[in-house]
Legacy VTK file of the C-alpha trace (Angstrom):
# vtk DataFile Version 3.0
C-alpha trace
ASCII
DATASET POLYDATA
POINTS 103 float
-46.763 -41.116 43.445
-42.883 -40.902 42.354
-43.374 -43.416 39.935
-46.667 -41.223 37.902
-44.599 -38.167 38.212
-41.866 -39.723 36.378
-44.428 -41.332 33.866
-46.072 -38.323 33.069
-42.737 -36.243 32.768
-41.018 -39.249 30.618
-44.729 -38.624 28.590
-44.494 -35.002 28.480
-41.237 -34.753 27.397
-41.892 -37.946 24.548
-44.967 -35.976 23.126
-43.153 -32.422 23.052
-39.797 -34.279 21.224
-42.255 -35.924 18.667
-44.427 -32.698 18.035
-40.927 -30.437 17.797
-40.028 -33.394 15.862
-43.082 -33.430 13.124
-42.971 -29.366 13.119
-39.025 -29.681 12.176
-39.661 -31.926 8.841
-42.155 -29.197 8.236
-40.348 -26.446 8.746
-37.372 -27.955 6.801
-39.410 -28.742 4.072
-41.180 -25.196 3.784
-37.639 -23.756 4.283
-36.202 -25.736 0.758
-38.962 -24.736 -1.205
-38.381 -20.826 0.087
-34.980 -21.408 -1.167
-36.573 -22.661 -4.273
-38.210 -20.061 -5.166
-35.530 -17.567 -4.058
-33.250 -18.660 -6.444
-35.708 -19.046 -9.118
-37.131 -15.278 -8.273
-33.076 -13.985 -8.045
-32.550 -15.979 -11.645
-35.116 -14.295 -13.193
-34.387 -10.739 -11.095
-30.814 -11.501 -13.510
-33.141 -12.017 -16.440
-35.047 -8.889 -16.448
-32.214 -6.863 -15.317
-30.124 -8.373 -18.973
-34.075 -7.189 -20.683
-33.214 -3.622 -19.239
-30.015 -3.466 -20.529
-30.639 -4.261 -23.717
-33.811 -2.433 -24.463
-31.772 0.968 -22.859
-29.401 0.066 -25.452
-31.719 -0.052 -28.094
-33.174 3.387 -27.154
-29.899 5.074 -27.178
-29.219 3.743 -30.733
-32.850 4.898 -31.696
-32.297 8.226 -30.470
-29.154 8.539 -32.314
-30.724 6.988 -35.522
-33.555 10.039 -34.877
-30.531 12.514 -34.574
-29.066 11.993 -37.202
-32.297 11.625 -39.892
-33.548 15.195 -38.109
-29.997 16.214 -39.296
-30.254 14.904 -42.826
-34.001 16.264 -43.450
-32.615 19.733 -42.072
-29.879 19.760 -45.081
-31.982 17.982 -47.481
-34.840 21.120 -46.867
-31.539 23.761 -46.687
-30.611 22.185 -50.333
-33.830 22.499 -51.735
-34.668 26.340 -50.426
-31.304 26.846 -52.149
-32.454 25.050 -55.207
-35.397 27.111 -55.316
-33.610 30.595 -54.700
-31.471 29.458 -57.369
-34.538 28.848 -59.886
-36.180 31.673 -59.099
-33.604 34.062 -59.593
-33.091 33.062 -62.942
-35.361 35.379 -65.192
-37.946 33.741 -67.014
-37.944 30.666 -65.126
-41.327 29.353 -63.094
-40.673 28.385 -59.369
-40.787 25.035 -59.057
-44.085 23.301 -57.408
-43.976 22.712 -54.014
-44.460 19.056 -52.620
-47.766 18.539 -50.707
-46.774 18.019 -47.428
-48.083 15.081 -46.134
-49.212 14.719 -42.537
LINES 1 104
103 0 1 2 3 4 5 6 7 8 9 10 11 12 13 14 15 16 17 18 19 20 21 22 23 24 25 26 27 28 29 30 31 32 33 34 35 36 37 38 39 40 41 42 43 44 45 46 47 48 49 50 51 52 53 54 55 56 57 58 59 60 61 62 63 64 65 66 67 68 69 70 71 72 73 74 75 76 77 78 79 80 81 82 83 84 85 86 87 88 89 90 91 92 93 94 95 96 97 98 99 100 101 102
């Protein structure tokens, strides 16, 4: 009776090594490719973040190129109100035709 107690612990405790055993290689190998894909999801994280960056960048420069052709059109239409003040207060002259403004 000694003897089949130790045979079926010495059994046991073979089929729970070789089961904790198989489930460790599978574990180990689910764990690498997590870390796989970690890095490859924290490279392109780094990627995206440089995307961000540089299209912010670009919008600041647009909004200072828009700035600064608001500021230009706003003395170009000062010059030519002036222009036509100008014309029209000299006697006999026509006013100049206005543009069609175009939409």
């Amino acid at each position: 009776m000694r003897n089949a107690y130790r045979s079926m612990t010495l059994g046991l405790a073979l089929l729970v090594a070789l089961v904790v055993t198989g489930c460790g290689q599978e574990i180990k190998k689910e764990n690498e490719q997590l870390k796989s894909q970690v890095a490859t999801l924290q490279k392109e994280n780094m990627d995206l973040k440089g995307q961000v960056t540089s299209l912010k960048a670009d919008t600041d420069a647009l909004k200072k190129q828009f700035e600064d052709l608001t500021q230009e059109k706003q003395a170009l239409e000062e010059k030519v109100k002036a222009a036509e003040a100008k014309a029209s207060a000299k006697p006999g002259a026509k006013p100049p035709l206005k543009p069609k403004k175009s939409s």
